[in-house]
Structures are given as C-alpha cells and as structure tokens.
TIVEXGU-634353 format. One record per atom (N, C-alpha, C, O): atom name; x, y, z. Coordinates in steps of 0.1 Angstrom, whole numbers. Layout:
N
 atomo    px    py    pz
    CA     X     Y     Z
...
//
This chain:
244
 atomo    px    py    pz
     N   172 -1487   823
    CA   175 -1501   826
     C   177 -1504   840
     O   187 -1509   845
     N   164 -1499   849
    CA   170 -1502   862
     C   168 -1516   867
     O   173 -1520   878
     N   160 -1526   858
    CA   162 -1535   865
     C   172 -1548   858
     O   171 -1561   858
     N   183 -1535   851
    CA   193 -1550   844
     C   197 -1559   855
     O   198 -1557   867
     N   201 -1572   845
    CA   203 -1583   855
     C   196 -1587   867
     O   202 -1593   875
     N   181 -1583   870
    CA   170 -1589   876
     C   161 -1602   869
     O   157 -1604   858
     N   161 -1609   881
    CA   151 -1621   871
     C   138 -1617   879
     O   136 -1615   891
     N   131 -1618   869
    CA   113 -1619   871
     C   108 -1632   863
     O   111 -1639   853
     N    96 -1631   875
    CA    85 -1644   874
     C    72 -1637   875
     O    67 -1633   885
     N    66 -1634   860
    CA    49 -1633   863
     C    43 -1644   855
     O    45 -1650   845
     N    31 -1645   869
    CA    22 -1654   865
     C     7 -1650   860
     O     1 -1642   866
     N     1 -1657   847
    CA    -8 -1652   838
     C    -2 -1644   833
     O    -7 -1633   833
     N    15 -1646   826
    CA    21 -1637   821
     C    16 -1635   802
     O    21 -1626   795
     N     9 -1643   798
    CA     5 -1649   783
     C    -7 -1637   779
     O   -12 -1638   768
     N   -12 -1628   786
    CA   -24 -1622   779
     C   -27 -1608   793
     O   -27 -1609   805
     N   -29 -1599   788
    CA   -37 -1586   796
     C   -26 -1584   806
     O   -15 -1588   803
     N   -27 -1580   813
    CA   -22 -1572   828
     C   -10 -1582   823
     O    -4 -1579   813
     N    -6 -1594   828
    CA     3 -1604   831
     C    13 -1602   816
     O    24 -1607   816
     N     7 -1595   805
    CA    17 -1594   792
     C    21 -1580   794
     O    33 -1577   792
     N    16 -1574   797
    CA    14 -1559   795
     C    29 -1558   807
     O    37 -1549   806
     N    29 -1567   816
    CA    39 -1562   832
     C    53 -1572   822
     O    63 -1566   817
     N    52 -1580   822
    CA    62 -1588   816
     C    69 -1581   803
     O    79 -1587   802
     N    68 -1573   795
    CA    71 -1567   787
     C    77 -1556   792
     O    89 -1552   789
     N    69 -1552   800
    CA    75 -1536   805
     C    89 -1540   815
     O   100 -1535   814
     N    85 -1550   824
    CA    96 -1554   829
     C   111 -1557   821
     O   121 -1555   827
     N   111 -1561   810
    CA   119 -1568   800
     C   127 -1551   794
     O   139 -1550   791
     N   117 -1540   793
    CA   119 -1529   785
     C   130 -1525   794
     O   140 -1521   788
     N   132 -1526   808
    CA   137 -1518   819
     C   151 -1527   823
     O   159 -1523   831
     N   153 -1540   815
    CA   165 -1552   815
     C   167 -1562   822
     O   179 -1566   825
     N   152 -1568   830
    CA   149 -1577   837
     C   149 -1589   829
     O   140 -1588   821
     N   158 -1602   828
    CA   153 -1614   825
     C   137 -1622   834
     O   134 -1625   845
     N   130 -1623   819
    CA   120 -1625   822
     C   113 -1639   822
     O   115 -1644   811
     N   103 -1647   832
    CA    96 -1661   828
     C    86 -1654   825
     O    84 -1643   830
     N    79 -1661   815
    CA    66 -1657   810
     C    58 -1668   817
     O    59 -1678   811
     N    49 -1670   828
    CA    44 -1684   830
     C    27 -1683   831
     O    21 -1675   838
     N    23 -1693   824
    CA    10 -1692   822
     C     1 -1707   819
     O    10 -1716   819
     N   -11 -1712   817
    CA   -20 -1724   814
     C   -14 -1722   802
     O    -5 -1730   800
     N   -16 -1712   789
    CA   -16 -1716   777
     C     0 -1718   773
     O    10 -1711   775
     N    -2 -1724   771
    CA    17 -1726   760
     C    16 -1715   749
     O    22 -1705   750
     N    12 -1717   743
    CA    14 -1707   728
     C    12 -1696   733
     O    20 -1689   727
     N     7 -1689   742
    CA     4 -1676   749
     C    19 -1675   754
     O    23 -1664   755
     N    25 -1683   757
    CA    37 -1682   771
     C    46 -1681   754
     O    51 -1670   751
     N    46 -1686   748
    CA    59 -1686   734
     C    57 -1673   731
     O    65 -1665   735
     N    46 -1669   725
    CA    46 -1655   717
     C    50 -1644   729
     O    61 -1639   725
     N    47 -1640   740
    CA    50 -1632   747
     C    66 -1635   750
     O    74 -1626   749
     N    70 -1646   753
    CA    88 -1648   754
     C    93 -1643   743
     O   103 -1636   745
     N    87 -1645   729
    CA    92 -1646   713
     C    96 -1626   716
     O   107 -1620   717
     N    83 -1622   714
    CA    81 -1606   718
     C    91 -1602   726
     O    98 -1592   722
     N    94 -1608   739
    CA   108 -1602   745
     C   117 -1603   741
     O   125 -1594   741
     N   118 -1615   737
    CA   138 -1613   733
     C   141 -1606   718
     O   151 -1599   715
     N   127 -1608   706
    CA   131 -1599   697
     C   129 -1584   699
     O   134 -1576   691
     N   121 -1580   710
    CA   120 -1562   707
     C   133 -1558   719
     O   141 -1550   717
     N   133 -1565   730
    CA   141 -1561   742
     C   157 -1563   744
     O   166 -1557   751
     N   158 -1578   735
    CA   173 -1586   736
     C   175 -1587   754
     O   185 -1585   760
     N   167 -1590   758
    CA   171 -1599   769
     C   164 -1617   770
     O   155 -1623   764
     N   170 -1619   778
    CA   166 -1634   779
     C   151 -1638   785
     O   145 -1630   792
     N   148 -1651   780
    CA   131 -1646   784
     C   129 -1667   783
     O   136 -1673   776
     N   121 -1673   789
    CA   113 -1683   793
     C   101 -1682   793
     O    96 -1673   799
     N    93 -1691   787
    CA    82 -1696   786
     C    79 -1708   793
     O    82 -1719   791
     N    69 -1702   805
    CA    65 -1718   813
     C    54 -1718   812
     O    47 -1708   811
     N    50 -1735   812
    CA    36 -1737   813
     C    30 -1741   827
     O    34 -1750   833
     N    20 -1732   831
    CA    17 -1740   845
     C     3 -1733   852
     O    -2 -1722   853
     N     0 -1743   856
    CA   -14 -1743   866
     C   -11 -1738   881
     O    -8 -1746   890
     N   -12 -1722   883
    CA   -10 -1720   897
     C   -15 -1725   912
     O   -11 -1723   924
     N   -26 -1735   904
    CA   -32 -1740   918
     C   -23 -1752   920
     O   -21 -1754   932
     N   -20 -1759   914
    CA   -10 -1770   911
     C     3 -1769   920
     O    13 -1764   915
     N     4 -1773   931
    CA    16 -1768   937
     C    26 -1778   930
     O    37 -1774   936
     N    30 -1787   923
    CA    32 -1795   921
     C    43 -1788   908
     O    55 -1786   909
     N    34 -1785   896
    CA    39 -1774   885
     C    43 -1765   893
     O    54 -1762   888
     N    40 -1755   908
    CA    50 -1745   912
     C    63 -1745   907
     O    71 -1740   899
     N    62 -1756   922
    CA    76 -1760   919
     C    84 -1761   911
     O    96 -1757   912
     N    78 -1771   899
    CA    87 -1775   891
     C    90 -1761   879
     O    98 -1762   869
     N    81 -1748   882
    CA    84 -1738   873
     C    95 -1726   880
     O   101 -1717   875
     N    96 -1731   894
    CA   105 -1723   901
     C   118 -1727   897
     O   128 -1720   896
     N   116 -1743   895
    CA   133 -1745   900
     C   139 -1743   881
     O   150 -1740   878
     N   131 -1745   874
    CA   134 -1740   860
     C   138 -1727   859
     O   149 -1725   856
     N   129 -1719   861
    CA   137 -1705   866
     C   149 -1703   870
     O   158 -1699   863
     N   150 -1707   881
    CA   166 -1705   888
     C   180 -1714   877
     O   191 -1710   876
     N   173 -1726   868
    CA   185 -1733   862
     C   183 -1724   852
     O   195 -1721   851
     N   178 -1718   845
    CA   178 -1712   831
     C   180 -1697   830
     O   187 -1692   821
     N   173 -1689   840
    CA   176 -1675   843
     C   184 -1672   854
     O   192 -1662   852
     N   185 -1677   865
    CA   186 -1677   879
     C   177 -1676   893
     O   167 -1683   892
     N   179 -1671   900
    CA   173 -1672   912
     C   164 -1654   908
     O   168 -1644   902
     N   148 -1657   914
    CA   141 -1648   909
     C   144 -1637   923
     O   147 -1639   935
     N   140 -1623   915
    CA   139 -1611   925
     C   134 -1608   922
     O   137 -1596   925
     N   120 -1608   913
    CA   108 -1598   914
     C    96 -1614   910
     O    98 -1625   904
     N    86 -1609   917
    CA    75 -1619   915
     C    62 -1615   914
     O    56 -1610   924
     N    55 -1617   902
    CA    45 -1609   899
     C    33 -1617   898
     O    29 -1623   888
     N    26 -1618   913
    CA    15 -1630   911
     C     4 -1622   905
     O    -1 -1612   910
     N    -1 -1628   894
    CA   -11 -1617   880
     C   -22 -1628   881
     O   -33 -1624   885
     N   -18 -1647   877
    CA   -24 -1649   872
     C   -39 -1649   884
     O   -37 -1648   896
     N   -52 -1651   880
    CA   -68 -1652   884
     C   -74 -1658   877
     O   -71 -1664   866
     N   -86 -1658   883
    CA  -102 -1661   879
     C  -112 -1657   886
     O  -113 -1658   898
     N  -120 -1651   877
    CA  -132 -1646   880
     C  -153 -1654   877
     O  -156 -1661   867
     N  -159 -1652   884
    CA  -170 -1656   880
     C  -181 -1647   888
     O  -180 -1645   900
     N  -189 -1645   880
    CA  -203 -1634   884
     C  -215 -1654   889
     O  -220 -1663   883
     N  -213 -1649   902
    CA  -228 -1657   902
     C  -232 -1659   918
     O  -224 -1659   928
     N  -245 -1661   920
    CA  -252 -1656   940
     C  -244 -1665   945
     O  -238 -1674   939
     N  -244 -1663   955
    CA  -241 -1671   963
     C  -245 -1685   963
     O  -238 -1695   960
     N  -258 -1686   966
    CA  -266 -1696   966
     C  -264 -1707   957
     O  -268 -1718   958
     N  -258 -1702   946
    CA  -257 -1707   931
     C  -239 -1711   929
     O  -232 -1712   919
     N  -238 -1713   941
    CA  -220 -1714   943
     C  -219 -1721   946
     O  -221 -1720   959
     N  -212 -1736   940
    CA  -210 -1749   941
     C  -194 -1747   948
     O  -184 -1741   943
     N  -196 -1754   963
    CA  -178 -1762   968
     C  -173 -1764   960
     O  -161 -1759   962
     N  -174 -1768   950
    CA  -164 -1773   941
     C  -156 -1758   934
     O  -144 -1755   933
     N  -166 -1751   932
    CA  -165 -1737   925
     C  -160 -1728   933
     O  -155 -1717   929
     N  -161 -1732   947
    CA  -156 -1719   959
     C  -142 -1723   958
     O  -134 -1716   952
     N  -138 -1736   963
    CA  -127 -1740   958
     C  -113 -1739   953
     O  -101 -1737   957
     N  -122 -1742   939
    CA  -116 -1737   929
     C  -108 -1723   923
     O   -98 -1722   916
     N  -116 -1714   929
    CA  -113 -1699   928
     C  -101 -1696   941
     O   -91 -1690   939
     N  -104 -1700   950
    CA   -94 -1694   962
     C   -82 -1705   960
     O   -72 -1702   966
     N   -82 -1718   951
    CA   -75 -1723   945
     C   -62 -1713   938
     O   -51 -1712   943
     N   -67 -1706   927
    CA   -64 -1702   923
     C   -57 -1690   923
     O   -45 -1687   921
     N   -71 -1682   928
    CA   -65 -1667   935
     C   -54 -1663   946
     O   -45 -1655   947
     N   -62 -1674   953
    CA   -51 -1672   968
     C   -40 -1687   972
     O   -32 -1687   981
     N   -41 -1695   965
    CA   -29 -1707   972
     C   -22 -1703   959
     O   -10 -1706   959
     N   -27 -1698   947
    CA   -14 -1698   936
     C    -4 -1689   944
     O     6 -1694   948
     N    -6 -1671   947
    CA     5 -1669   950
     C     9 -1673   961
     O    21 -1671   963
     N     0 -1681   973
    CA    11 -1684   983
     C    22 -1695   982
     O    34 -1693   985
     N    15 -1709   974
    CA    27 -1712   965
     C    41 -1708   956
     O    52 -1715   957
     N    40 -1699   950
    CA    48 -1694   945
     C    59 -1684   955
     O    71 -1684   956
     N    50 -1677   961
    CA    63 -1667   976
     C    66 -1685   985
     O    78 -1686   989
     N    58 -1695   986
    CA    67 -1706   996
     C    78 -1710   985
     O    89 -1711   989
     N    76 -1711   976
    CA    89 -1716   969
     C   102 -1703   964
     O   113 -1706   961
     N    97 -1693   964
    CA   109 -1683   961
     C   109 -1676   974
     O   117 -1666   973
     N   106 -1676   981
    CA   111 -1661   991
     C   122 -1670  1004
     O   128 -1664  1013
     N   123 -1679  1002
    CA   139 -1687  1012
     C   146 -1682  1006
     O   154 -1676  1013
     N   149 -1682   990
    CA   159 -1678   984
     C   163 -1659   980
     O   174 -1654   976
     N   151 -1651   984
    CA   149 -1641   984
     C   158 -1637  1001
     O   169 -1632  1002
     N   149 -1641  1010
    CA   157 -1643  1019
     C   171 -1645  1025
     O   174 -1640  1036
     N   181 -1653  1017
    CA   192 -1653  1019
     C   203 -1648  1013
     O   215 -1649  1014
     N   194 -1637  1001
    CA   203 -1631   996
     C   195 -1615  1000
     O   194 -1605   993
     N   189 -1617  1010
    CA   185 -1605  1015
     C   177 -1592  1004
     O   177 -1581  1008
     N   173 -1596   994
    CA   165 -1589   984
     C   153 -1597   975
     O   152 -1608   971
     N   146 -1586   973
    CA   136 -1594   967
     C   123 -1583   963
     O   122 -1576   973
     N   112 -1579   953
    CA   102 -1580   954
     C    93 -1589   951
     O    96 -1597   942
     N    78 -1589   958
    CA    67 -1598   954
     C    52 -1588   954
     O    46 -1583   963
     N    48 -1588   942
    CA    40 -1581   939
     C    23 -1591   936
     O    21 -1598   926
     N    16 -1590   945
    CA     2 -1600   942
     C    -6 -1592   940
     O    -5 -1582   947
     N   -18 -1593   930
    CA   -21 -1588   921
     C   -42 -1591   929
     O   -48 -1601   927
     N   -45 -1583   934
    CA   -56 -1582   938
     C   -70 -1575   932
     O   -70 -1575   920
     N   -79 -1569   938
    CA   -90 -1565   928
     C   -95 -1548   934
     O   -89 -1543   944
     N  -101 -1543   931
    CA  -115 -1532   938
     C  -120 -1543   943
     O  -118 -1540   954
     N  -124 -1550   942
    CA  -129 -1560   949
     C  -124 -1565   964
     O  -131 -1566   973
     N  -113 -1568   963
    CA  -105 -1571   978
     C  -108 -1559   989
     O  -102 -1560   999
     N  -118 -1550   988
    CA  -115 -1538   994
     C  -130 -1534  1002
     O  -133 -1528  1013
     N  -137 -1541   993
    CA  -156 -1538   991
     C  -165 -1552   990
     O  -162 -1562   984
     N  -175 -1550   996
    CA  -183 -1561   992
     C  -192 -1557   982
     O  -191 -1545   977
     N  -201 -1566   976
    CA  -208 -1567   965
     C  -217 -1576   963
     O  -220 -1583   973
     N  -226 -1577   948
    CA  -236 -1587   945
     C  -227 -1594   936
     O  -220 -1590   927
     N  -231 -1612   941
    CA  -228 -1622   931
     C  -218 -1623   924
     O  -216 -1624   912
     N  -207 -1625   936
    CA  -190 -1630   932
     C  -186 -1629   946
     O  -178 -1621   949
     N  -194 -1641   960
    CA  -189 -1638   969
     C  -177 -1644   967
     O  -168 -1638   973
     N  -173 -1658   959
    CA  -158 -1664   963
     C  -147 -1658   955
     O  -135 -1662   957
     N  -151 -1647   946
    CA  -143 -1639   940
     C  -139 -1626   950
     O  -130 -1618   949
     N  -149 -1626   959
    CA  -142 -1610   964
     C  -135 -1618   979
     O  -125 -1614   985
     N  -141 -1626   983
    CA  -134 -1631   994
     C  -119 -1634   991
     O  -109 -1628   996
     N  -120 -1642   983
    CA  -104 -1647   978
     C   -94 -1634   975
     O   -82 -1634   974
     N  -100 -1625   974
    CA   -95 -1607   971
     C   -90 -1602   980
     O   -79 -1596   981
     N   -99 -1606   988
    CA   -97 -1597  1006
     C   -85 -1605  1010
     O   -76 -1600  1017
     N   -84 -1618  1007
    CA   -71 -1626  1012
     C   -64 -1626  1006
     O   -55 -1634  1008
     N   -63 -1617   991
    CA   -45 -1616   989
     C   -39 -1602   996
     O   -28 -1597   998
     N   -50 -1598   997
    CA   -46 -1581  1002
     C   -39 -1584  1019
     O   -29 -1577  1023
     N   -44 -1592  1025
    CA   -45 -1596  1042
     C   -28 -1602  1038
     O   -19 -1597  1044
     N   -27 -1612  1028
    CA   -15 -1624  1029
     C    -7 -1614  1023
     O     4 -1618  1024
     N    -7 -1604  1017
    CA     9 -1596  1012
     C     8 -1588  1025
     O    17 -1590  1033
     N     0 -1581  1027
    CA     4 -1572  1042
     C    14 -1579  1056
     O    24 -1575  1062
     N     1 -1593  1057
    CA    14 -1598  1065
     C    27 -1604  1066
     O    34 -1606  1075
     N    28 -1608  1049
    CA    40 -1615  1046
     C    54 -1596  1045
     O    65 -1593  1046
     N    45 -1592  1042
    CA    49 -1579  1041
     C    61 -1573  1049
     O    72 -1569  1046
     N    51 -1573  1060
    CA    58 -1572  1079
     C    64 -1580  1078
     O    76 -1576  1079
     N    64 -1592  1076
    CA    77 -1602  1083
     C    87 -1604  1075
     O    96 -1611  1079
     N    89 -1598  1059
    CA    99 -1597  1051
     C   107 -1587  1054
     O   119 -1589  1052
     N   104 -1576  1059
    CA   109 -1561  1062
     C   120 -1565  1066
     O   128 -1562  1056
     N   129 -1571  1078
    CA   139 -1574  1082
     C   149 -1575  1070
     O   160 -1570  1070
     N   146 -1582  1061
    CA   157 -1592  1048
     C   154 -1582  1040
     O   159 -1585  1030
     N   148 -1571  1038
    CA   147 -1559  1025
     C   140 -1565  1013
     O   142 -1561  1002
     N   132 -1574  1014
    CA   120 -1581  1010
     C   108 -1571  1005
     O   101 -1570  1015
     N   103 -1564   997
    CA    93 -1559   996
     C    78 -1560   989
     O    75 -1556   978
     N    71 -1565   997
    CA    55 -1574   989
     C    43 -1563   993
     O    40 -1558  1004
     N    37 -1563   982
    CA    23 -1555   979
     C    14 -1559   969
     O    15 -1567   959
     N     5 -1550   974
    CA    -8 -1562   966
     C   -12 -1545   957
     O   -10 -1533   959
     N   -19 -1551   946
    CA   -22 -1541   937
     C   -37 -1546   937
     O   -42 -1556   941
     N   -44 -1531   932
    CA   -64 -1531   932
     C   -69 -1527   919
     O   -77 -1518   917
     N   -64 -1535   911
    CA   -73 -1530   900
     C   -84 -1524   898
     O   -92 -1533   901
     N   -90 -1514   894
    CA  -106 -1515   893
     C  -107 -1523   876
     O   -98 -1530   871
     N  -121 -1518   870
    CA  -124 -1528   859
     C  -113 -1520   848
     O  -111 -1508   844
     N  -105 -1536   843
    CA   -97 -1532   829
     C  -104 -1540   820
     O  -112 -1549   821
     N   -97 -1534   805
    CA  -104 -1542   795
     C   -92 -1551   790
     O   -82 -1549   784
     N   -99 -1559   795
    CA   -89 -1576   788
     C  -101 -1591   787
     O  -112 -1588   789
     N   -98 -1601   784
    CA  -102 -1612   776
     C  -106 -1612   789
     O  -115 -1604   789
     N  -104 -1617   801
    CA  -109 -1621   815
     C  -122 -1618   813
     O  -131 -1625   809
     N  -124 -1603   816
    CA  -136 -1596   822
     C  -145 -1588   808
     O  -153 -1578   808
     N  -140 -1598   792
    CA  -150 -1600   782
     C  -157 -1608   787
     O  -169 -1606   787
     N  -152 -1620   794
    CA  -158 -1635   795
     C  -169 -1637   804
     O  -175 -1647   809
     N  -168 -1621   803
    CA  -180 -1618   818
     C  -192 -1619   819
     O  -199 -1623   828
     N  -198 -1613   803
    CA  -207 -1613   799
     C  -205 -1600   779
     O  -195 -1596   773
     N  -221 -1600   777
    CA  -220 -1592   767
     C  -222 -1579   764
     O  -230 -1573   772
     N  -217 -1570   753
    CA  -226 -1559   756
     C  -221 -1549   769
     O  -228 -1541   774
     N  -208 -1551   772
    CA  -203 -1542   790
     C  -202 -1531   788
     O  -195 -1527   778
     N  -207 -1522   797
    CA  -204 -1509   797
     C  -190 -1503   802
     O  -188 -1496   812
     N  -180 -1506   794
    CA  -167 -1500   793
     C  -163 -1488   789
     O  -153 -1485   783
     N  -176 -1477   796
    CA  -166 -1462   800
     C  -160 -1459   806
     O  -166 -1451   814
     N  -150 -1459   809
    CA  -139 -1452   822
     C  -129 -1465   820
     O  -117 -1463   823
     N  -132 -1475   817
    CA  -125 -1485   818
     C  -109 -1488   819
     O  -110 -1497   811
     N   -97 -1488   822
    CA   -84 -1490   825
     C   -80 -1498   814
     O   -88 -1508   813
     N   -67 -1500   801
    CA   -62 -1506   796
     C   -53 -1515   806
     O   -51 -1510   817
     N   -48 -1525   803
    CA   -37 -1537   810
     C   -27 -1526   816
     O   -26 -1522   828
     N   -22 -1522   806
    CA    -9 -1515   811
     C    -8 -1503   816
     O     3 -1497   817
     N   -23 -1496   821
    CA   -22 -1487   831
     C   -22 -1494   845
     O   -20 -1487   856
     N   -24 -1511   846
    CA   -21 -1518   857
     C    -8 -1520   856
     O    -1 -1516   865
     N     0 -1525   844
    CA    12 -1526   845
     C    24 -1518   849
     O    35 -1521   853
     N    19 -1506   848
    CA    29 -1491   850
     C    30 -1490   863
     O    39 -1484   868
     N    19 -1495   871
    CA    17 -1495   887
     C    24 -1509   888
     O    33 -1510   897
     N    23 -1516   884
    CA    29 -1529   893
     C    45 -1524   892
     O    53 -1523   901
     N    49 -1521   877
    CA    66 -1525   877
     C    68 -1511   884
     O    78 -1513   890
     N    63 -1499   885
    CA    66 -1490   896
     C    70 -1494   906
     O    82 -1491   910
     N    62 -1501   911
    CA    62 -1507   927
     C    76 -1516   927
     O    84 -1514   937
     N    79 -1523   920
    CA    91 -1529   920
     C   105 -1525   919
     O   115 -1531   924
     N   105 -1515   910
    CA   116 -1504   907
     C   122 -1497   921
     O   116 -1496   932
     N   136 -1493   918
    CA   144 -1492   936
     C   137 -1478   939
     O   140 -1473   949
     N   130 -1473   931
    CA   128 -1456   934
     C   113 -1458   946
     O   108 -1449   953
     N   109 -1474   944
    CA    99 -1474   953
     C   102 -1482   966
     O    94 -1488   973
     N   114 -1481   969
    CA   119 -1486   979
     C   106 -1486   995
     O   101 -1495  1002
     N   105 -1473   994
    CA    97 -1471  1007
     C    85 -1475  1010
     O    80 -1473  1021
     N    78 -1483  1001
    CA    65 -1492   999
     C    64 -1502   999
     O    70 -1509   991
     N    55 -1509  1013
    CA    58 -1522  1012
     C    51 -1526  1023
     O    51 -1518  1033
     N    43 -1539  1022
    CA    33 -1541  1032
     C    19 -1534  1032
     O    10 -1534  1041
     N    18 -1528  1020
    CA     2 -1523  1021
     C    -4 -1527  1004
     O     2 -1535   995
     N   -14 -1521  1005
    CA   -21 -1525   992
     C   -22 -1510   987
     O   -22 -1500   993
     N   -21 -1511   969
    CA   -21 -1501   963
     C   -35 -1499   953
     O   -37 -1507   944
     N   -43 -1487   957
    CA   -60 -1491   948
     C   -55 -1481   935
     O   -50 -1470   936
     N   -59 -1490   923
    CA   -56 -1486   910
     C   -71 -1488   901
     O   -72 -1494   890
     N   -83 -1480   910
    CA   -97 -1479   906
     C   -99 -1475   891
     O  -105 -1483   884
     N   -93 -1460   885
    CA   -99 -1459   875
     C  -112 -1452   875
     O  -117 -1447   884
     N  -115 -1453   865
    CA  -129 -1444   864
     C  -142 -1451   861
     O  -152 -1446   865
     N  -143 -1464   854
    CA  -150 -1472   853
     C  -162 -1479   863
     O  -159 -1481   875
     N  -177 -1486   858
    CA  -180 -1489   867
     C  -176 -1505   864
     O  -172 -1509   853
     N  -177 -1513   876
    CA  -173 -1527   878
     C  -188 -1538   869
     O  -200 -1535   870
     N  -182 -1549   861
    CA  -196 -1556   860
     C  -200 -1559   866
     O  -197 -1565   876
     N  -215 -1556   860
    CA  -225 -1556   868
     C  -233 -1542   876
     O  -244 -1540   874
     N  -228 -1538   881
    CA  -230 -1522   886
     C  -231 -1514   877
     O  -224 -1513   866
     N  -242 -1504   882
    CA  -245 -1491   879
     C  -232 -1479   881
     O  -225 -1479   891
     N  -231 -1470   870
    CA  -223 -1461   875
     C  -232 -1453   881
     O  -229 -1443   888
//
C-alpha cells in the first residue's frame, strides 16, 4: 500500500494501458479519477475499483483537448478526492496515413490531443503540486517519440513532443520534489492499435499492463531518483506496419 492516501488522475483511464495503470494504482491505496471520452468506460473501471480495492474512485468524462473540460475535471478531483499527486497522462490517438494525405485539420487534431491534452492537465495541477512541494506526472509517449518512420508523421511528431515537454518540465520541477517522465511504449495489444488495421502481426506484442507496471513503478517512492528523462518500454514486437 505505498501509495495509501495518494490521489491519482489518469487520462484514457476507461480501456488498455489507462485501465490496466488505474487499477494497479488503486491495488497499491491510491484514490483514484478514472477520466476518459466514454462514460460507461469511466463507471465500469471506477465500479471495478471500489468493489475489488475499497478505495474511493471517480469517474470523469472528458475530452483532453478541451481545455475547458480540463479544468472542470481538475477542480472535481480536488472537491471529491482532493488535490492530485500522481498524474497519468495515458489518454491518445493514433492514425497510419502519408503525409501528403494529412489534412490540417487532422494534424491538428492529433497534437490536439497528444500534446496540449497533457500540457493542459500539468497547467492545471502542478501549482498545486508545487505548493505542497510533491507530486508525480507521468506522460505517456510512444517507440515512436524516439524514431522516425513511414505514414504517421503527426503521430510521431506529437511523440517527440511529449518526450521534449516532460524532460523540460522535468528540470524545472526538480527544485519542489516534483517528478515527471515520459514512458515509450513499443506496440501493445489494445482496442487503439486494433483500429489500426486487420489481420496484425502481433508477435512479441506487450499486454496494457506490462505498460502499466512501468508507469506505476515510476511513481512509487522507491523510484524517487528518476525524473526528467524518458523511459523505452519496446518489447519484442514489430510496430504496424513494419517488417520484423
């Protein structure tokens, strides 16, 4: 129970990686927000914590590009659970397609998502992380953030910038005992990276919760000494699309 009486905030907490870290967190006696787009995804995962774990648990609904819902899922947090000290920015979006074939609206959209959801979310909790001088923030990046590729340039770009924005939020938390890192998944098997296509060659592949055992690692006090860098959690698998 190292993290009793801790409040956590993951986002895309309703399904894969984002259920898999929210649970484990809950196992360890963190009150937990479950926050996600789907509602019924955010109930059943809350429902799951408080009957297997008996700790307190929240269900929010919210669109991370929406700074608007941020907010209003932050300040719910703090009246219902309290003020957060771990932050697990999970939720994404992905799409396979050329460049060429990559509508503004669609570039957008994705760094929408990927990269202003968690900066949103650290602008609205890390003041309060800050004045009580503790905190982790864990943003949830790719194999991708690390490497270039074919045909997902606004998906690996937006990659490369959550890895850049925890490193340097990283450095300038260090003073207040603030600890933020970005995690690198290689390919796991979840609903996302079904939606990929058909027929994927999922040998080597990573289940959710060998990402999850790495994220809530990282946040646990035994990982105190980590912080400001990115952590690659490749796996054995090839990425779609790629040849092993």
């Amino acid at each position: 129970m190292e993290l009793l009486g801790k409040v956590a905030l993951v986002t895309g907490g309703g399904r894969g990686i984002g259920k898999e870290s929210a649970l484990l967190l809950a196992s360890k006696g963190a009150k937990v927000a479950v926050c996600a787009r789907n509602e019924q995804e955010c109930a059943e995962v809350q429902q799951l914590i408080e009957t297997k774990y008996n700790v307190p648990s929240i269900g929010i609904k919210c669109d991370v590009s929406d700074y608007a819902q941020v907010q209003e899922a932050v300040a719910v947090v703090a009246k219902e659970l309290g003020p957060i000290d771990i932050l697990i920015n999970n939720a994404g979006a992905m799409a396979l397609k050329p460049f060429t074939e990559t509508t503004p609206e669609e570039w957008i959209k994705m760094h929408d998502i990927n990269v202003h959801g968690p900066y949103y979310f650290c602008y609205e909790t890390v003041p309060s992380m800050i004045e009580r001088r503790t905190g982790a923030i864990i943003n949830i990046s790719s194999i991708w953030g690390t490497k270039g590729g074919p045909n997902r340039s606004a998906y690996i770009s937006s990659k490369h910038a959550v890895i850049g924005f925890s490193k340097a939020l990283g450095e300038e938390l260090k003073p207040y005992g603030i600890r933020v890192n970005a995690v690198c998944p290689g390919p796991v098997d979840t609903q996302m990276t079904n939606e990929l296509g058909a027929n994927l060659n999922k040998d080597g592949w990573l289940d959710a919760i060998d990402i999850a055992n790495v994220i809530v690692d990282l946040v646990l006090p035994k990982s105190r000494a980590i912080t400001a860098t990115s952590v690659e959690a490749f796996g054995f698998g090839a990425p779609v699309g790629l040849a092993k």
